[in-house]
TORGUPA-158624 format. One record per residue (C-alpha): residue number from 1; residue in three letters; z, x, y. Coordinates in steps of 0.05 Angstrom, whole numbers, plus 5000, padded with zeros to 4 digits. Each point is the difference from the previous one (the first is absolute). Layout:
# TORGUPA-158624
> pos;code;w;u;v
> NUM;ALA;Z;X;Y
...
//
This chain:
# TORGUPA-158624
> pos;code;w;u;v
> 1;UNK;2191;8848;8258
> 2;UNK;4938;4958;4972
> 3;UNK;4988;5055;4939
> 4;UNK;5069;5041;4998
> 5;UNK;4977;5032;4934
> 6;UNK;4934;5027;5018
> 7;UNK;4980;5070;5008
> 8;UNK;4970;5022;5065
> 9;UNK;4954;5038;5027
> 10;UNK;4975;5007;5076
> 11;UNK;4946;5037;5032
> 12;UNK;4993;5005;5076
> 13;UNK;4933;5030;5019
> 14;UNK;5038;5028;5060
> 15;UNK;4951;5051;5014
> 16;UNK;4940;4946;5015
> 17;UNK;5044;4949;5036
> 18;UNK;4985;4958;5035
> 19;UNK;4951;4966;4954
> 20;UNK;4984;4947;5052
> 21;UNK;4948;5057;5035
> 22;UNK;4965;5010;4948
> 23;UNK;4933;4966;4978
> 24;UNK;4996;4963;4937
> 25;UNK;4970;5053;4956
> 26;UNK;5054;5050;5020
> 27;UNK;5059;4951;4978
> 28;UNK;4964;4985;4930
> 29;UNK;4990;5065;4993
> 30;UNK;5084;5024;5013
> 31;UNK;5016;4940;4964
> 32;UNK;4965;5005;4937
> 33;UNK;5036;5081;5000
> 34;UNK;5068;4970;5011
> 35;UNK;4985;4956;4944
> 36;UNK;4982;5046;4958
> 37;UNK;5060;5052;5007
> 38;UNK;5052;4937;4998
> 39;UNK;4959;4977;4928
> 40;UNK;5018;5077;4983
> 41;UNK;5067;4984;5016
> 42;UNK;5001;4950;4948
> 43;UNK;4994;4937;5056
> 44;UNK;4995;4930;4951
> 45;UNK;4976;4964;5068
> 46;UNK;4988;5027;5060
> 47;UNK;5022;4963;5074
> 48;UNK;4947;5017;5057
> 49;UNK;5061;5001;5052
> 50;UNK;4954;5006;5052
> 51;UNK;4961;4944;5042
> 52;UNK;4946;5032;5024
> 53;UNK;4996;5043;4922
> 54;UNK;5003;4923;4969
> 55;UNK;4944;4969;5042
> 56;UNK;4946;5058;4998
> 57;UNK;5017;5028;4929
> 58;UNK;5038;4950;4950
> 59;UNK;4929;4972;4962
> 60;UNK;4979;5074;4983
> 61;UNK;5058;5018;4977
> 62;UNK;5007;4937;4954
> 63;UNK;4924;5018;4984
> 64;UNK;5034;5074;4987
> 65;UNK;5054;5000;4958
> 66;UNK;5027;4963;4938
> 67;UNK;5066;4992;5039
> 68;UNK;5019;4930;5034
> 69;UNK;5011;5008;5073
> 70;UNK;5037;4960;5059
> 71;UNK;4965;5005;5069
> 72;UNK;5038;4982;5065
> 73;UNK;4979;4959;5046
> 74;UNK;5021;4976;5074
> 75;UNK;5038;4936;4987
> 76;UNK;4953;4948;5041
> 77;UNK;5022;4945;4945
> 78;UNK;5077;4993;5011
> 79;UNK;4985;5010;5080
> 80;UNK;4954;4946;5008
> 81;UNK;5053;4956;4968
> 82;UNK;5056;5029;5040
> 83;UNK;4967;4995;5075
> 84;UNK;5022;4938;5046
> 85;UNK;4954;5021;5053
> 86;UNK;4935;5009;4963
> 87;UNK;4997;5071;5018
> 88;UNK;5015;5059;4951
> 89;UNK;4992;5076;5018
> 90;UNK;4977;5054;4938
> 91;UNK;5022;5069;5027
> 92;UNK;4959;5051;4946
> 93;UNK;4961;5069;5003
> 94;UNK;4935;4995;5033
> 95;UNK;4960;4993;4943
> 96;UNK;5044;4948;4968
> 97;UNK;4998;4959;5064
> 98;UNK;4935;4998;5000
> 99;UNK;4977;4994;4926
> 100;UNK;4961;4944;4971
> 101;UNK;5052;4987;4955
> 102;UNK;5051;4986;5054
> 103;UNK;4956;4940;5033
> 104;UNK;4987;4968;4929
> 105;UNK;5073;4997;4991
> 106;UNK;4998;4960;5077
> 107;UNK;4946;4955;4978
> 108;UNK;5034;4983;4929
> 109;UNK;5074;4995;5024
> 110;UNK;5001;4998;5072
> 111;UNK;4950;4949;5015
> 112;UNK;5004;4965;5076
> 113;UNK;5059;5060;5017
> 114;UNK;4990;5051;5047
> 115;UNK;5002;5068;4972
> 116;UNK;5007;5065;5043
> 117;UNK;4995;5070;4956
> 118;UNK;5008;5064;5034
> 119;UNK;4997;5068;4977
> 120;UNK;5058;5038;5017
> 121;UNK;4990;5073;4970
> 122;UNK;5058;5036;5039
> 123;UNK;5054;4958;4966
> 124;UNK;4973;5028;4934
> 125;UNK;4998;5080;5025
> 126;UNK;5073;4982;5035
> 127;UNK;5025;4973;4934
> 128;UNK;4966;5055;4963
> 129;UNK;5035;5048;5042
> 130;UNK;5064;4971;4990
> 131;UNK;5009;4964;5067
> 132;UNK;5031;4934;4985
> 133;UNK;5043;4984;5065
> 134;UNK;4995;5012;5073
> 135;UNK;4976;5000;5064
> 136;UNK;4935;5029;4983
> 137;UNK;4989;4967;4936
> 138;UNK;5025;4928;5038
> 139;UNK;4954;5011;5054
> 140;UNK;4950;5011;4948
> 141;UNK;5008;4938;4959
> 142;UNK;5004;4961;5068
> 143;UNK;4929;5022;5013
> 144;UNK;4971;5001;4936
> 145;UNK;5029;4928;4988
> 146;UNK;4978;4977;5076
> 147;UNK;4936;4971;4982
> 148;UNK;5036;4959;4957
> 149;UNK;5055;4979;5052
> 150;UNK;4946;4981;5043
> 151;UNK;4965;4952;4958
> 152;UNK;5078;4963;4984
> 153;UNK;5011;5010;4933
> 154;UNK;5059;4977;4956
> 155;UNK;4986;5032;4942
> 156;UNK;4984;5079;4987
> 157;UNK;4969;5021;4940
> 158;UNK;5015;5077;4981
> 159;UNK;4931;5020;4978
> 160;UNK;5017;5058;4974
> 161;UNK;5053;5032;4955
> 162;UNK;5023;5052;5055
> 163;UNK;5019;4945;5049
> 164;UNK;5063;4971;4956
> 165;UNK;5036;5068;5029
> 166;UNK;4998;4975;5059
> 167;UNK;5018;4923;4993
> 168;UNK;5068;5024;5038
> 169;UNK;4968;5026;5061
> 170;UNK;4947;4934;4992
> 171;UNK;5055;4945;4995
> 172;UNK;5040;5028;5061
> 173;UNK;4947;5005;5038
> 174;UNK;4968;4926;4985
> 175;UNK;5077;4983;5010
> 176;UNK;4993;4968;4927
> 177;UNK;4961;4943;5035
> 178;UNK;4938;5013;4957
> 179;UNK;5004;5000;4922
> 180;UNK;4977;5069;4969
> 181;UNK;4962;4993;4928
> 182;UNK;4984;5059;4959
> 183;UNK;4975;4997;4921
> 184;UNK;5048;5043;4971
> 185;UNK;5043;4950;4961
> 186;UNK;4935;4965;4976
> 187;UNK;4972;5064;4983
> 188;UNK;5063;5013;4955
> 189;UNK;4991;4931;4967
> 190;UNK;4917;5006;4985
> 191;UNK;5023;5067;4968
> 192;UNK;5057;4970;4951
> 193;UNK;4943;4941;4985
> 194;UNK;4958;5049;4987
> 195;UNK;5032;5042;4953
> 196;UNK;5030;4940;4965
> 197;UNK;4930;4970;4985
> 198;UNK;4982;5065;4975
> 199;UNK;5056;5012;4959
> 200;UNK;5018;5065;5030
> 201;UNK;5069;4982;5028
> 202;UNK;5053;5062;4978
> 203;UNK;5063;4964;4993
> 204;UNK;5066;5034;5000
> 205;UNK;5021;5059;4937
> 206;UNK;5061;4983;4959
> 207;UNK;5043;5048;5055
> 208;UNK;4974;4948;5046
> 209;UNK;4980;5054;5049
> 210;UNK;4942;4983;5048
> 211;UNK;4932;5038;5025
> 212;UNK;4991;5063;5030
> 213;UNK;4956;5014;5061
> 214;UNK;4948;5060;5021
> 215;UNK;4978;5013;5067
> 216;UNK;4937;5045;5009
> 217;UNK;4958;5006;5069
> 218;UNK;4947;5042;5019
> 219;UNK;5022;5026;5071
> 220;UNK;5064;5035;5017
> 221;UNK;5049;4986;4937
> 222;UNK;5071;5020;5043
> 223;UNK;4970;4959;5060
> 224;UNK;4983;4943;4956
> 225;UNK;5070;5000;4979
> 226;UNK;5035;4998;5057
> 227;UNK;4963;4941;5027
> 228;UNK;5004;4961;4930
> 229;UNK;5081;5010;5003
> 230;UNK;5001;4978;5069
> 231;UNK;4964;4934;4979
> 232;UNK;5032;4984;4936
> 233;UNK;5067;5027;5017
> 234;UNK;5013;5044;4936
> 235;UNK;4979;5073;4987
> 236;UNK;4923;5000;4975
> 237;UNK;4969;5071;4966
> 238;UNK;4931;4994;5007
> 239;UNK;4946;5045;4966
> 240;UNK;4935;5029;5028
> 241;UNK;4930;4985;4954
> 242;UNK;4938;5004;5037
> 243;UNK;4942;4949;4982
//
């Protein structure tokens, strides 16, 4: 909706999910791969759709290639300014919940809150795997999101671009008492900035017609689709390429 015209293209490194295991050297190294393939795909910009990707890898990759990129980061900004209580709750991958760049975003936005971050690495395999509703996946998100409970939050950041599948399962079970934040629509906005500063924005043909959209991944291709049409509700083809 933010670039209608633009031509996509998305890699999911499937076969080395979750990222949020791995150390730091192992994500800059998958990253700077999926980088290159999508530059081989033409990419003008490239969005790191990926929390844990954005806060180990983003400054190589800017160091990298001659490309502009868009990181994502857990939204500690707009929660801070949302919470009545005082207390906000970051639910990421492991390594995102516990990253130095996650406690400078406390100290510069989130000064005097309370701010609980847990890593909840089943909700990315059950997404991953295409479980988006439940008994198992709401018992789950009850535990994973416990911690969190506990310590009386009224706002949850999503700290990681998996958990949006499962804002359903999350608002029922908070019984829409606590206000769920993810980055996507700021994500969406940097990007449009981004391209507009750099001149790169494709703007519609004379037929009017908009952009088209690849989908690659590096794991199973046919499971890959089926979980992408379950989350996006239309038919997705993906392709296999290996990096």
């Amino acid at each position: 909706r933010e670039l209608p015209c633009e031509n996509y293209v998305y890699f999911g490194d499937t076969a080395h999910c979750p990222y949020g295991m791995r150390s730091d050297t192992e994500i800059i190294e998958l990253s700077q791969q999926a980088c290159q393939f999508l530059i081989e795909q033409g990419a003008k910009l490239i969005v790191v759709a990926c929390n844990t990707a954005s806060q180990a890898a983003l400054n190589t990759l800017r160091a990298s290639f001659p490309i502009p990129f868009v990181g994502v980061v857990p939204a500690v900004k707009p929660a801070a300014r949302a919470t009545k209580k005082g207390r906000i709750g970051v639910a990421a991958t492991n390594q995102a919940a516990k990253a130095l760049y996650l406690r400078q975003l406390i100290d510069e936005f989130a000064d005097g809150i309370e701010v609980y971050a847990v890593g909840c690495p089943e909700l990315v395999t059950l997404v991953e795997m295409g479980a988006l509703d439940g008994p198992v996946v709401e018992e789950a998100v009850r535990h994973a999101f416990q911690p969190l409970f506990n310590g009386g939050v009224d706002v949850i950041v999503l700290g990681c671009t998996h958990f949006p599948a499962l804002r359903p399962v999350i608002e029922r079970i908070t019984e829409h008492r606590v206000q769920i934040i993810d980055s996507g629509s700021a994500v969406a906005r940097r990007t449009h900035s981004v391209l507009d500063a750099e001149a790169l924005i494709r703007h519609a043909n004379l037929h009017g017609y908009g952009g088209g959209l690849q989908i690659w991944c590096s794991g199973d291709s046919d499971a890959f689709s089926t979980v992408a049409t379950r989350l996006l509700g239309y038919p997705i083809v993906a392709s296999q390429s290996e990096i």
